[in-house]
N, C-alpha and C positions, 0 to 999 in steps of 0.2 A: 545784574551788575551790582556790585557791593562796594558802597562808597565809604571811603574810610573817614575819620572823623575832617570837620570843615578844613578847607582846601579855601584861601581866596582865589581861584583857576574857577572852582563852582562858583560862587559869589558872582563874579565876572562874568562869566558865559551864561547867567540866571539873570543878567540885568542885560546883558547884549539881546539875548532872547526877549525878554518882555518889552527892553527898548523896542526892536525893531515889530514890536504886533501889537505897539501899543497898551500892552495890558498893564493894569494899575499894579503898582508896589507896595509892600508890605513887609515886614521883617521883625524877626522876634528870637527870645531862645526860651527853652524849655528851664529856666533855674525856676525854683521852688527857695526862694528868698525873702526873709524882710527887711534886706537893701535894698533894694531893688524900686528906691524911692525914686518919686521925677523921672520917670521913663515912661515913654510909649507915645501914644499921637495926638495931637494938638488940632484943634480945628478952630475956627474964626465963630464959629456958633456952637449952641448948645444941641446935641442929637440928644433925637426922641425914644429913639430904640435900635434897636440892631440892624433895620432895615434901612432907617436912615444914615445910623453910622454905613451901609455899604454899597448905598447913592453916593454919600460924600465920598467915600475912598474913589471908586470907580469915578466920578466925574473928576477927581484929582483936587479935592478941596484941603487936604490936609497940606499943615504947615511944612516946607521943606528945611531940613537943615541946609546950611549953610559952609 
């Protein structure tokens, strides 16, 4: 199957999907920018390492937009 460039129908049905099985969320794009200030995920604590950044995700500790 060859997806054409993003579709919000995929976005959608990628969040309906992971809603319904419970799996944690994530979301990013591939720019190679140095705009690209003040973006990406927030947490209530300081992570230690990679592994704890993805205990936090998984247990759903990062900050949600609003």
């Amino acid at each position: 199957m060859r997806l054409e460039p993003p579709c919000p129908e995929y976005d959608k049905r990628a969040r309906g999907y992971a809603g319904k099985y419970r799996f944690p969320m994530t979301a990013g794009l591939d720019r190679h920018s140095t705009k690209m200030l003040y973006r990406g995920m927030a947490f209530a604590r300081r992570l230690k390492d990679i592994r704890d950044f993805k205990g936090a995700v998984t247990a759903g500790e990062a900050a949600q937009d609003e």
